[in-house]
VMD Tcl script that draws the C-alpha trace (Angstrom):
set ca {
  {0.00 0.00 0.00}
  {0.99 3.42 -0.90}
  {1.47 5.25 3.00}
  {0.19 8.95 3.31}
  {2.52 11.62 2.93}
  {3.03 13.07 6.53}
  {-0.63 12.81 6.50}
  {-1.75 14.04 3.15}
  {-3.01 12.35 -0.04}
  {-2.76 15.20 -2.27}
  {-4.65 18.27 -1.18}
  {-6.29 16.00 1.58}
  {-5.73 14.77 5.00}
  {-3.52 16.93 7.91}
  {-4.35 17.20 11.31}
  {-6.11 20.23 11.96}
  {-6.23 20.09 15.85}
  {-6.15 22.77 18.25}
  {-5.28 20.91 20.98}
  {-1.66 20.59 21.69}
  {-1.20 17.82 23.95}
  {-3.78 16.19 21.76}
  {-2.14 16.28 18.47}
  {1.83 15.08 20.62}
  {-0.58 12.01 21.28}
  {-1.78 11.31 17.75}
  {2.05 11.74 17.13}
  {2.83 9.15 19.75}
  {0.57 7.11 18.28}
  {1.85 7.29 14.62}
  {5.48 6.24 15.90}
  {4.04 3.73 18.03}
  {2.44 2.03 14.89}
  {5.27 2.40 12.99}
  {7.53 0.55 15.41}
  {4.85 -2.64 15.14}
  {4.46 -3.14 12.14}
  {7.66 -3.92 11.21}
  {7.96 -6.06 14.16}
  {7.56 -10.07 13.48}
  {6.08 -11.08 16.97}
  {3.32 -8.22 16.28}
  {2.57 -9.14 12.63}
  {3.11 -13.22 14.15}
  {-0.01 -12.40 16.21}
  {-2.04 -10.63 13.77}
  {-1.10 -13.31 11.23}
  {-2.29 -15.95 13.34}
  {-5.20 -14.19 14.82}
  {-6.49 -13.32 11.13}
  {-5.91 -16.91 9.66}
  {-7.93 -18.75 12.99}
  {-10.26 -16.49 14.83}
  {-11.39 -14.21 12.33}
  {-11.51 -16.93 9.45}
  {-9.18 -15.46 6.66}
  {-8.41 -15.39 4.08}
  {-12.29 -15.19 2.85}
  {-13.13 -16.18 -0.66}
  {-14.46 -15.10 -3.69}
  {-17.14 -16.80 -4.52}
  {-18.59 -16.84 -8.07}
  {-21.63 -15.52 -7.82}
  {-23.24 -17.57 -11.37}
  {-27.44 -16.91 -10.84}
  {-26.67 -13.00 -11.20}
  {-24.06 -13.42 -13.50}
  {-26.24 -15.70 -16.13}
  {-28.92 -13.10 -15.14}
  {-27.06 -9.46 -16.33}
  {-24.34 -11.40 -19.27}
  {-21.11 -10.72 -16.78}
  {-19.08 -12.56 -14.64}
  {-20.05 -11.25 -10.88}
  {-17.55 -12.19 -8.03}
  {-18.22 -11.39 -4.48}
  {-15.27 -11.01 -1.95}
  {-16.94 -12.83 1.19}
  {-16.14 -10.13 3.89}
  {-19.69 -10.87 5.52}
  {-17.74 -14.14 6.26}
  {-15.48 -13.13 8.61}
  {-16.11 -13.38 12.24}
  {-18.24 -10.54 13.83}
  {-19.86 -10.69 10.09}
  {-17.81 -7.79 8.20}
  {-15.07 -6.30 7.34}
  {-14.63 -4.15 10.62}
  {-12.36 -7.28 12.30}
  {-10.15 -6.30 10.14}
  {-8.30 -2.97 11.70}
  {-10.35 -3.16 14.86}
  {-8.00 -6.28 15.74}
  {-4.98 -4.54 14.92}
  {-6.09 -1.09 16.36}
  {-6.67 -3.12 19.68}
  {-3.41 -5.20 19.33}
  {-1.58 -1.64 18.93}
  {-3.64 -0.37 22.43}
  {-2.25 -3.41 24.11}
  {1.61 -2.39 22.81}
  {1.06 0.76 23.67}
  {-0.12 0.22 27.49}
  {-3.43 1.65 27.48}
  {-6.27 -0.32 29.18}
  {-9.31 0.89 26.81}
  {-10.61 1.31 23.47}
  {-12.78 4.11 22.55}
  {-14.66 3.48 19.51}
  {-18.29 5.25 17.69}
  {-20.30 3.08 14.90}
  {-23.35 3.21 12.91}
  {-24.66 0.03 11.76}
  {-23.00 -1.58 14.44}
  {-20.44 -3.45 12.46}
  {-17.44 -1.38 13.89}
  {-18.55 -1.55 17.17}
  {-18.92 -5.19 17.25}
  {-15.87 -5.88 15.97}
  {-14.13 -4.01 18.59}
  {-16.17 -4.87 21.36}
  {-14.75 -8.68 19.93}
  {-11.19 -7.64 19.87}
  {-11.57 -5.42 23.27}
  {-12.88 -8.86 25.33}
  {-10.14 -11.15 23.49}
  {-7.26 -8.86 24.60}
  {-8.91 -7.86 27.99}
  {-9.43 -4.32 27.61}
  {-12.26 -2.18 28.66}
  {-14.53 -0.81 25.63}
  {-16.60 2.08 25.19}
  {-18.88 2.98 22.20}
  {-20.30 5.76 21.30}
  {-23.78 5.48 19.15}
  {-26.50 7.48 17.94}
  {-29.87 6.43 19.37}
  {-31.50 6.38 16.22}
  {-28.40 4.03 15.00}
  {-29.14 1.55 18.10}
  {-32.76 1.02 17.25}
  {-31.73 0.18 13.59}
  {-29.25 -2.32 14.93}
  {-30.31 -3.47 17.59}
  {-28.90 -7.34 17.64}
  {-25.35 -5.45 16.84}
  {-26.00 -3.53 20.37}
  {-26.75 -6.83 22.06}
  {-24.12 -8.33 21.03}
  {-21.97 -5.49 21.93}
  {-23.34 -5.38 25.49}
  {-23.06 -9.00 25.68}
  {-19.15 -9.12 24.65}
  {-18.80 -6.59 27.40}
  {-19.00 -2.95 25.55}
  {-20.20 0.32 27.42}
  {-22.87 1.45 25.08}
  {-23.06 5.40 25.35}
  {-26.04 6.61 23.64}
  {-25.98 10.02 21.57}
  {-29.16 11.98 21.33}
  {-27.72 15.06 19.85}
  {-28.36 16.36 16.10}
  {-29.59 13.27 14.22}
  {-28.63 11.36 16.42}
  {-26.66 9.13 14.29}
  {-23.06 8.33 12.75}
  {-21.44 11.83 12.81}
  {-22.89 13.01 16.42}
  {-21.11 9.70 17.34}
  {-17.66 10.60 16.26}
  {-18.30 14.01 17.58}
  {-18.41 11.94 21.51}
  {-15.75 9.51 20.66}
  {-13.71 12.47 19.85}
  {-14.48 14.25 22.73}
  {-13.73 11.46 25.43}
  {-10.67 10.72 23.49}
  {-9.28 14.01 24.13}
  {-10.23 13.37 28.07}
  {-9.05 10.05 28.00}
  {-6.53 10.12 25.99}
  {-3.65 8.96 28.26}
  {-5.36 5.49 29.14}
  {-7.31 4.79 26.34}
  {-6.73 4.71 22.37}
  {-9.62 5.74 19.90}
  {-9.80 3.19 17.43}
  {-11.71 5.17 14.69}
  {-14.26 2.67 12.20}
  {-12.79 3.85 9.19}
  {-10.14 5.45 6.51}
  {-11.22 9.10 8.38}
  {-9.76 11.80 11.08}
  {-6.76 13.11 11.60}
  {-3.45 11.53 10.68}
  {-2.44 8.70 11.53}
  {-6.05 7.35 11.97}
  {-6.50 7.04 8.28}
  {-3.24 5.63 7.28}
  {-3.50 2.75 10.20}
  {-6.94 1.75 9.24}
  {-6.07 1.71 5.52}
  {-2.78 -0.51 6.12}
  {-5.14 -3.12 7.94}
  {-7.27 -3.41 5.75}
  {-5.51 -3.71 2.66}
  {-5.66 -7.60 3.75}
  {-8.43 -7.68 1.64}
  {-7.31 -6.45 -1.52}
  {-3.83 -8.22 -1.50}
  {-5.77 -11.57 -1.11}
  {-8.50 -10.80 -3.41}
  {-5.57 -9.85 -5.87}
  {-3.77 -13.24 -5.78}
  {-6.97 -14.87 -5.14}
  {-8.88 -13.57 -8.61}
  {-5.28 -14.49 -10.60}
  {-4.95 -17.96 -9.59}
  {-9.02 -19.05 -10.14}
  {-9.52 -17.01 -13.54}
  {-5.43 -16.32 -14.51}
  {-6.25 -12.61 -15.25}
  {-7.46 -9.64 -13.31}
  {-11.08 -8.16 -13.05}
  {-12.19 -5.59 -14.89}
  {-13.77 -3.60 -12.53}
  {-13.56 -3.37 -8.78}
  {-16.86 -2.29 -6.40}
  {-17.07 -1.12 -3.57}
  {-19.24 0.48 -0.83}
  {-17.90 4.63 0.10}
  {-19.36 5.93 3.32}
  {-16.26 6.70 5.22}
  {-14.30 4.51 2.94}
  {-12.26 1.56 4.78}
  {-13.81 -1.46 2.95}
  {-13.58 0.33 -0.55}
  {-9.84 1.24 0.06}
  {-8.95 -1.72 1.32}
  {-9.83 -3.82 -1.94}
  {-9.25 -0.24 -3.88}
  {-4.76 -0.83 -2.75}
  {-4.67 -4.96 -4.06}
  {-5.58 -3.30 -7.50}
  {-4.14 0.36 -7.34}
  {-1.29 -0.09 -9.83}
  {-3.03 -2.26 -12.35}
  {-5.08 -1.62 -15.21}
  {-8.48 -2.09 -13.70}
  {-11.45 -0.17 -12.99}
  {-11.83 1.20 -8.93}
  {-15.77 2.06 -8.82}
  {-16.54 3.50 -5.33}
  {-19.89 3.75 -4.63}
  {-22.18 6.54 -2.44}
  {-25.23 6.62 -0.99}
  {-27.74 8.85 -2.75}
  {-30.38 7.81 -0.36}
  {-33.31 9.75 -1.05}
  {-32.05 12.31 -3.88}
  {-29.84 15.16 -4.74}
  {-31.12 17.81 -2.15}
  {-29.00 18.42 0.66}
  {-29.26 16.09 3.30}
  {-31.11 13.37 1.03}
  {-27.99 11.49 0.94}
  {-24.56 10.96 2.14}
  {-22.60 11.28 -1.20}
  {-19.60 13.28 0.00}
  {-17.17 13.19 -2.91}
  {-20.38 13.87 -5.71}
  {-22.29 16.01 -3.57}
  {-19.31 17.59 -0.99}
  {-17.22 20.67 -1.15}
  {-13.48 20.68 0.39}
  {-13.74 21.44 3.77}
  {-12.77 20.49 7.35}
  {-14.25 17.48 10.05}
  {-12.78 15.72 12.48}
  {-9.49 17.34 12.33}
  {-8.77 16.17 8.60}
  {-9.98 18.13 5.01}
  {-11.57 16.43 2.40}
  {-14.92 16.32 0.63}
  {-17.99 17.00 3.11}
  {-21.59 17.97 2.87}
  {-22.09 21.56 2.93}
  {-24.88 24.49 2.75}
  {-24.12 27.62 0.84}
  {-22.67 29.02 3.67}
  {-20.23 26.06 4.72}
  {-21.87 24.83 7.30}
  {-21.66 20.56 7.75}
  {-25.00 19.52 7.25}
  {-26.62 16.29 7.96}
  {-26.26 13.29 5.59}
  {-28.42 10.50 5.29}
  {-28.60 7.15 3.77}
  {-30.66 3.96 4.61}
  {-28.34 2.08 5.31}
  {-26.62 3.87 8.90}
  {-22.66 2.77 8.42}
  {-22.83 5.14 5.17}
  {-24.47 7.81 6.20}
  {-21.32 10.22 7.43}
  {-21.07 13.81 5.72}
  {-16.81 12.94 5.01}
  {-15.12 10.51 3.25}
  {-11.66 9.57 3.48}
  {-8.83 11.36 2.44}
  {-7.04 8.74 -0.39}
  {-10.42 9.01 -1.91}
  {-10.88 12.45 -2.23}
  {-7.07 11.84 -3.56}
  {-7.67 8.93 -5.65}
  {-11.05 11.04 -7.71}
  {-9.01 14.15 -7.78}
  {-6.62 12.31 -9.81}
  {-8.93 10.04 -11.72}
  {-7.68 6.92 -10.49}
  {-10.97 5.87 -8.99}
  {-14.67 7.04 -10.03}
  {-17.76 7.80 -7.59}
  {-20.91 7.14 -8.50}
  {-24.23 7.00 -6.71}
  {-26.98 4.33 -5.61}
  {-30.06 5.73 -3.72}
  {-31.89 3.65 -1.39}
  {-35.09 1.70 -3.64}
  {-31.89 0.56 -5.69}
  {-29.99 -0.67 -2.79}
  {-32.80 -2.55 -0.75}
  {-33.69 -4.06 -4.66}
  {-30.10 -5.15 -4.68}
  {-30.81 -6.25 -1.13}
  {-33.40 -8.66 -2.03}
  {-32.17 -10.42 -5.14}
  {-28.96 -11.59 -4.05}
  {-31.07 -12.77 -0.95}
  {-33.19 -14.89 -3.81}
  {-30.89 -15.34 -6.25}
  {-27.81 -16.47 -4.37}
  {-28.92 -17.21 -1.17}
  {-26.66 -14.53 0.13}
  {-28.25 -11.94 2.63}
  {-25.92 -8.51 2.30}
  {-25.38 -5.66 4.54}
  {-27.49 -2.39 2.97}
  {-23.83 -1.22 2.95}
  {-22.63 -3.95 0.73}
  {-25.93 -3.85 -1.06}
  {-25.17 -0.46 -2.63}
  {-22.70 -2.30 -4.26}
  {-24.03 -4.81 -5.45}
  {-26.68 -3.15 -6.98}
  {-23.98 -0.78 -8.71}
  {-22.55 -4.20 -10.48}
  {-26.29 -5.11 -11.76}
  {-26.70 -1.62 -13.19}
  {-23.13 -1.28 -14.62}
  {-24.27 -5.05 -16.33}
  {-26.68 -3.45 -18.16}
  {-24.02 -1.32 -19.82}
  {-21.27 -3.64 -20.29}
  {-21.20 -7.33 -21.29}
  {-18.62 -10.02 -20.78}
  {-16.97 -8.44 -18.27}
  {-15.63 -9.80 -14.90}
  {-17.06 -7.34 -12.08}
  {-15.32 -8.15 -8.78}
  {-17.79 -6.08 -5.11}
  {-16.64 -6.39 -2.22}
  {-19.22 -7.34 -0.18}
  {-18.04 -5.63 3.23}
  {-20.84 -7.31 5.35}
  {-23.60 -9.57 5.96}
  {-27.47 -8.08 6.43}
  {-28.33 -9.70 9.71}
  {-28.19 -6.62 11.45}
  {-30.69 -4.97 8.86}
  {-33.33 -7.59 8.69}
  {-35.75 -6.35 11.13}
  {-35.30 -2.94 9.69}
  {-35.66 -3.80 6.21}
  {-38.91 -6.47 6.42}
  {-40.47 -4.19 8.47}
  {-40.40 -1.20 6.04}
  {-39.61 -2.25 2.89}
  {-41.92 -5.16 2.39}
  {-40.31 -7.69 -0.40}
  {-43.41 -7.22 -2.34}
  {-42.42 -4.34 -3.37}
  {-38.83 -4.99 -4.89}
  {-39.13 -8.66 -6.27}
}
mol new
graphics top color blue
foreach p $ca { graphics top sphere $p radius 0.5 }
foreach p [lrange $ca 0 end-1] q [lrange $ca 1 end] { graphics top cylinder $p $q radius 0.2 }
display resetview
């Protein structure tokens, strides 16, 4: 993978914090994770952890009833295998293994859909530290088995009721207790966002899954896809496939939530929708009035629906290495359905965007090989998604 430039990809990135003692601990933090992972015992560990408790490498699986379906060649990367049920294992197990190097005895953390918080609520009770999680309320009554689970592996659920109560009002308390907490506890942010280095470690853990999917994809079909998909709400899952395939000749497709429509705060589609601007001590593409004032994003599914995106992408469109396009939500809860039915695969409405990206990009293309990533499974959503989108309506 391709590290950040003191921070930066491109024009985006930095740490724009205030706070001295603050930003000497992000600093600490950065050389701290520099030190591991060039050190065998800690990669050892991860290694081993990764290969028997969290189940990897996960395949690609062939995904032939859609395929036959739309005329291309569909491939799924099975992240919704991994324990915990997504992609989040991923860096929250080496964001906890770096809080146990470190010395620090907790693990802040915020999530949407619950997927982040579950995994590190995991990794926090196998390593024995303490775990708090920060969550909007109207997040923990879309996800409610997630917060069970959470509670049940030991997590402090802290429940935000300010603005919309969801994914950004959640970073805005993880944030805040991190800067209290700060000398016991590492925030272990749930994707490629904040300030540097919180990016740049999330990205290196997660570009597991695109160095597999690489070597995987040459040795079944002895060439390369054509196209890579991905979910972009914050960004890890997408940029994490995105690095296996940087420096080839193939197609990076990140995908945003339109949700609703193009009006501001219909949707969470920072990089199509977004100006340049400041959040969470880092610049790139966010949501914005007239005036430049954040405003609230929304999607259906609740791990996409954050007003930022992550620096490298913001990087990676300004320099036309990746494209952004949009999904709203009827196409995503479709998608939703019919690899329910036609594969017998339930996705996350994260990963669903995606996939329903792939069936309308089919209907362009032919004989292609399209490879998603599909970050996570839809347990979490199945309540949510029966009960208000009935199945009558999209099959």
């Amino acid at each position: 993978m391709n590290m950040s430039n003191n921070g930066f990809y491109g024009n985006f990135g930095g740490q724009f914090i205030d706070d001295k003692e603050l930003l000497e601990e992000l600093n600490n933090i950065d050389k701290a994770f520099q030190v591991l992972i060039k050190d065998k015992n800690f990669q050892d560990e991860l290694d081993y952890l990764m290969k028997n408790y969290v189940g990897r490498p996960s395949p690609i699986y062939y995904a032939k009833n859609l395929s036959k379906k739309y005329g291309n060649k569909i491939f799924l990367k099975r992240e919704d295998l991994n324990h915990t049920g997504a992609h989040k294992i991923n860096h929250c197990l080496g964001e906890a293994l770096l809080a146990k190097k470190m010395g620090k005895t907790k693990i802040i953390g915020e999530t949407g859909a619950g997927q982040h918080g579950l995994a590190l609520a995991t990794a926090c009770a196998l390593l024995g530290l303490g775990c708090d999680i920060y969550m909007g309320e109207v997040d923990i009554k879309k996800a409610k088995q997630n917060v069970d689970k959470m509670k049940l592996l030991g997590a402090n659920i802290i429940c935000v009721t300010s603005g919309t109560k969801t994914l950004k009002e959640a970073v805005d308390e993880a944030l805040c207790a991190f800067k209290k907490e700060y000398k016991t506890a590492l925030y272990a942010i749930g994707s490629v966002v904040g300030p540097h280095p919180f990016p740049m470690i999330v990205e290196y853990f997660q570009s597991r899954v695109g160095m597999e999917a690489r070597l995987q994809f040459l040795d079944s079909n002895l060439t390369l896809p054509d196209y890579v998909v991905a979910c972009v709400g914050g960004g890890s899952n997408a940029i994490g496939i995105f690095n296996g395939f940087i420096d080839d000749d193939v197609q990076l497709i990140g995908v945003e939530p339109l949700g609703k429509g193009e009006k501001i705060g219909q949707n969470a589609a920072s990089i199509n929708y977004g100006k340049t601007g400041i959040i969470h001590g880092f610049k790139c593409k966010v949501l914005q009035d007239d005036n430049g004032n954040i405003v609230d994003a929304y999607s259906v599914a609740c791990g996409l629906d954050y007003p930022g995106v992550g620096p490298k992408h913001c990087f990676l469109n300004e320099t036309n290495r990746a494209k952004y396009v949009t999904i709203n939500d009827d196409e995503a809860i479709s998608a939703f359905y019919e690899l329910s039915r036609k594969e017998g695969i339930i996705p996350a409405l994260e990963s669903s965007h995606a996939v329903a990206y792939a069936i309308k990009l089919s209907k362009t293309v032919k004989n292609k090989k399209i490879l998603v990533n599909l970050s996570g499974r839809g347990d979490k959503d199945l309540d949510f998604i029966v009960n208000n989108f009935p199945m009558s309506k999209y099959l």
